[in-house]
C-alpha positions in Angstrom: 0.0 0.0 0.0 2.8 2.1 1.0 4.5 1.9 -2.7 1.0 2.2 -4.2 0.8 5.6 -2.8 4.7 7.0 -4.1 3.5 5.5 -7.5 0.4 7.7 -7.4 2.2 10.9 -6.9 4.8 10.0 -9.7 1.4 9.6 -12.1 0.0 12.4 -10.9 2.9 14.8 -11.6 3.6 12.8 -15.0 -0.5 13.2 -15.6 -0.6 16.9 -14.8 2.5 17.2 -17.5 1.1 14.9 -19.9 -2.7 16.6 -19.7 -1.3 20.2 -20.0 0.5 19.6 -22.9 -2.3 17.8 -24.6 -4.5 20.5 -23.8 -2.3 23.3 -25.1 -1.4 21.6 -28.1 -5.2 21.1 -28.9 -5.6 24.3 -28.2 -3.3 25.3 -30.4 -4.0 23.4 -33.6 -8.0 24.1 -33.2 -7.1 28.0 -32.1 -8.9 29.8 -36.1 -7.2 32.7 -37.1 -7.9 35.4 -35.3 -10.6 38.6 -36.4 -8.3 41.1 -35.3 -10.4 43.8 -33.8 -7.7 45.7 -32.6 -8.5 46.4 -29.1 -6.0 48.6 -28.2 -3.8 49.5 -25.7 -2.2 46.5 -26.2 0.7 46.2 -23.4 3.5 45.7 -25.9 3.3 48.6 -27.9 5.8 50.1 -25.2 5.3 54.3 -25.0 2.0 54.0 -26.9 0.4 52.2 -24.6 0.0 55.3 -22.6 -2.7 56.9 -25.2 -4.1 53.4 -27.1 -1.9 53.5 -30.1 -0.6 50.6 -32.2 2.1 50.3 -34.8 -0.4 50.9 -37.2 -0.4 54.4 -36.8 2.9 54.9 -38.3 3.2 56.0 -42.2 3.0 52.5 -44.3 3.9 50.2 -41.0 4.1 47.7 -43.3 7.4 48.0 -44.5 8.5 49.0 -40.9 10.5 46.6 -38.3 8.1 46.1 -35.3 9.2 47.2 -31.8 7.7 44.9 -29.0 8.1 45.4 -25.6 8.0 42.5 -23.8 8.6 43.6 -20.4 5.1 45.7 -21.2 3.7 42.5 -22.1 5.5 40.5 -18.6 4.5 43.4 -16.5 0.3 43.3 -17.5 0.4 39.6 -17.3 1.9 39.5 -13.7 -0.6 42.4 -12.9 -3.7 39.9 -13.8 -2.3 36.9 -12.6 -0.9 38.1 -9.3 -3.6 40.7 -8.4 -6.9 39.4 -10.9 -6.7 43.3 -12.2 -10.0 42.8 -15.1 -11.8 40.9 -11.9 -11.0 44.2 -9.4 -11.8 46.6 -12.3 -15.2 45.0 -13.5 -16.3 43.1 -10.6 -15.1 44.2 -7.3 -18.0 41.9 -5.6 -16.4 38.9 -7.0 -12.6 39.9 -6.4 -13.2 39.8 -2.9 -14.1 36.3 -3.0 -11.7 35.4 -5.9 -8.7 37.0 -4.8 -8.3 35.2 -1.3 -9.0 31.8 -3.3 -6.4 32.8 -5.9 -3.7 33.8 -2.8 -4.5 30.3 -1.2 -3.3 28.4 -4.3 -0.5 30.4 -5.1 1.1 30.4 -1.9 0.5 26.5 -1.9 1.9 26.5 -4.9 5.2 28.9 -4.1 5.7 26.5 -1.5 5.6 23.4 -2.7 8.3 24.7 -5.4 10.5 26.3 -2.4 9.8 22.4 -0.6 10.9 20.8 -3.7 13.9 23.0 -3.8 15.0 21.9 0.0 14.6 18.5 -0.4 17.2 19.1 -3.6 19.5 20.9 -1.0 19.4 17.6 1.5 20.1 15.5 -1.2 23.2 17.7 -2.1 24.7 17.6 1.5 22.5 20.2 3.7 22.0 19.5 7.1 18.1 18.8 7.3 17.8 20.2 11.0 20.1 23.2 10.3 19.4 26.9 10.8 18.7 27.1 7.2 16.3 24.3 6.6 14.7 25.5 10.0 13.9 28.9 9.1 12.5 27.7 5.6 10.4 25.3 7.7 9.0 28.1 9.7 8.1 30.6 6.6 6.4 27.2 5.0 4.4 26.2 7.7 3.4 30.1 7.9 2.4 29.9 4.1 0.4 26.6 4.6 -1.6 28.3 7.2 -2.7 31.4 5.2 -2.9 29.2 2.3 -5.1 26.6 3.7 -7.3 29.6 5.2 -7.1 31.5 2.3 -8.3 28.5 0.1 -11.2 27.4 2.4 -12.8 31.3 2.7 -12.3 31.7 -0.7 -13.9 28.6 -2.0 -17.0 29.1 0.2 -17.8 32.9 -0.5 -17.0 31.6 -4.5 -20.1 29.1 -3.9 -22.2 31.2 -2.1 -21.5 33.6 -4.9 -22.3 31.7 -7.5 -25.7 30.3 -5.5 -26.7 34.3 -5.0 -25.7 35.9 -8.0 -28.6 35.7 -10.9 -25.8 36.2 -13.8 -23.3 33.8 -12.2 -26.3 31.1 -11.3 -27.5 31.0 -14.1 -24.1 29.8 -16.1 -22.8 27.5 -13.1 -22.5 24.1 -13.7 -22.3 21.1 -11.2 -18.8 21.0 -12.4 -18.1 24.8 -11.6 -19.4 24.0 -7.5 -17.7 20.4 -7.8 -14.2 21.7 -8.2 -14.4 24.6 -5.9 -15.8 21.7 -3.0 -12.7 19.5 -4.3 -10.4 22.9 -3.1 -11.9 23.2 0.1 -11.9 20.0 1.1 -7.8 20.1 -0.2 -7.8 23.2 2.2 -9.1 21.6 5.2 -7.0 18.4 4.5 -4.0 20.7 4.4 -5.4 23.0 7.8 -5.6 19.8 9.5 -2.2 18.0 8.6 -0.4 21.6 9.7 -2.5 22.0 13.5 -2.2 18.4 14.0 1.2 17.4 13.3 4.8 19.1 14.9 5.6 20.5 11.1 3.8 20.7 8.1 7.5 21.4 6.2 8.8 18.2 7.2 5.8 15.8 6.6 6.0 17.3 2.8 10.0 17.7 2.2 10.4 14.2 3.7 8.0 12.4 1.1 9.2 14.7 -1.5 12.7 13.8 -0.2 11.3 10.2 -0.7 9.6 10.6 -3.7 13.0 11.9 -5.4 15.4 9.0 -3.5 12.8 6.4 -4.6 12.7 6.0 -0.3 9.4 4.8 -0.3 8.9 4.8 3.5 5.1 4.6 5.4 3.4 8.4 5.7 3.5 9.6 9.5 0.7 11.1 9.1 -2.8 9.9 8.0 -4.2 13.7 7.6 -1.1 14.7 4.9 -1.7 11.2 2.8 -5.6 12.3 2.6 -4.2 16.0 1.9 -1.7 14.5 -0.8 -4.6 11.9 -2.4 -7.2 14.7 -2.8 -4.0 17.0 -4.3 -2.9 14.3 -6.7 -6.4 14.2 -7.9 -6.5 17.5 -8.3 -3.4 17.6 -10.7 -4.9 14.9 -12.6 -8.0 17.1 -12.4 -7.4 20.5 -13.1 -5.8 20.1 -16.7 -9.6 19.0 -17.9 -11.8 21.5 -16.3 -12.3 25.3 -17.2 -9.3 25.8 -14.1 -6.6 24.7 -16.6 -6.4 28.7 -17.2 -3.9 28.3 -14.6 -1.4 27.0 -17.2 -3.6 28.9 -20.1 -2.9 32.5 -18.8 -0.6 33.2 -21.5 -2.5 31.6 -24.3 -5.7 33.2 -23.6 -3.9 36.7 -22.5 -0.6 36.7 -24.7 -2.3 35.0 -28.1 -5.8 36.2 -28.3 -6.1 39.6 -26.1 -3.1 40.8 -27.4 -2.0 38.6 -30.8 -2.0 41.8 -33.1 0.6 40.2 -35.4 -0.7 41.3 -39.6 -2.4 38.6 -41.5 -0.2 37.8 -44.6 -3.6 37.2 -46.7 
């Protein structure tokens, strides 16, 4: 039982690759041509961004080398993915609910990469109950906790947003409440592995620890192997459901909001 579970998270991390990719290359080979409205500002344009100009604008463009500015284009897709700018802008009533949700996953997120990254270091030779590994033990139990919180307030005012609003009722889906119950009950897993066990950190850099070693030693803990089951389902999960735009972000930002590139027609 022990090895069934290691051999779940490999499949889960391979599935989450494997489904991404599919989805983005469908994407891309269904994506049509685009119309090319030309909603401007479009965040490369660099200096003409400021008044809603293009390239266009200049005497037969056409022949002209473009200038892109891609920190323009970096900087407005950090802006929405970090702070959910259109969301704040348009719909302040769902940003409040939406942001702490989004914060939730991307701290769990952050540190599961900054976990991953200290079980690297003890396999290179760091001393696992150092002052090093035990201060980033302390800022990742501190992220789990606001992340777990963050997650589980976010996903309930998300639901009882969707149940109260008449425009957002009437386009939610059983899917739409099933994944955001699937969160919360990730959050609660998570909220209960971090009060109930001496640290969070080293429940998750030991089986990562294992999982890289191929140390496939018994869980410690039966609140972080429900937390990691329900989190390797979401992997598998979230590639097929409308949340994939976690990993879509730049296709739907980069390639249709902002794909101004001239038709050779």
């Amino acid at each position: 039982m022990t090895i069934l579970f290691y051999i779940l998270g490999y499949l889960a991390v391979a599935g989450f690759i494997c489904m991404a990719y599919l989805k983005i290359r469908s994407y891309m080979a269904a994506s049509p041509l685009h119309v090319r409205w030309e909603l401007y500002p479009v965040p490369h344009e660099g200096s003409k961004t400021v008044y809603g100009g293009s390239f266009m604008e200049e005497k037969d463009w056409w022949t002209q080398p473009r200038h892109i500015s891609h920190w323009g284009d970096i900087k407005a897709l950090l802006t929405e993915v970090l702070f959910l700018h259109a969301t704040f802008e348009h719909n302040i009533k769902l940003w409040v609910r939406s942001y702490p949700f989004h914060v939730g996953m991307y701290m769990l997120m952050g540190g599961t990469i900054i976990v991953l990254c200290a079980a690297f270091a003890q396999l290179f030779g760091l001393n696992p109950q150092g002052g090093m590994m035990l201060f980033v033990g302390n800022v990742i139990n501190a992220m789990v906790l606001v992340g777990t919180l963050c997650i589980i307030i976010g996903g309930i005012g998300l639901i009882e947003r969707r149940r109260n609003d008449d425009g957002l009722r009437r386009y939610s889906t059983p899917e739409h409440y099933f994944n955001l119950v699937i969160f919360i009950v990730f959050g609660l897993l998570g909220l209960a592995a971090w009060a109930f066990s001496p640290s969070y950190f080293e429940l998750a850099r030991t089986f990562i620890y294992n999982l890289i070693t191929l140390n496939f030693a018994p869980q410690t803990s039966m609140l972080f192997s429900l937390h990691l089951l329900v989190g390797f389902f979401l992997l598998i999960w979230i590639p097929m459901t409308h949340m994939g735009h976690v990993f879509m972000k730049y296709f739907t930002y980069h390639d249709i909001r902002w794909g101004d590139e001239p038709t050779n027609y």
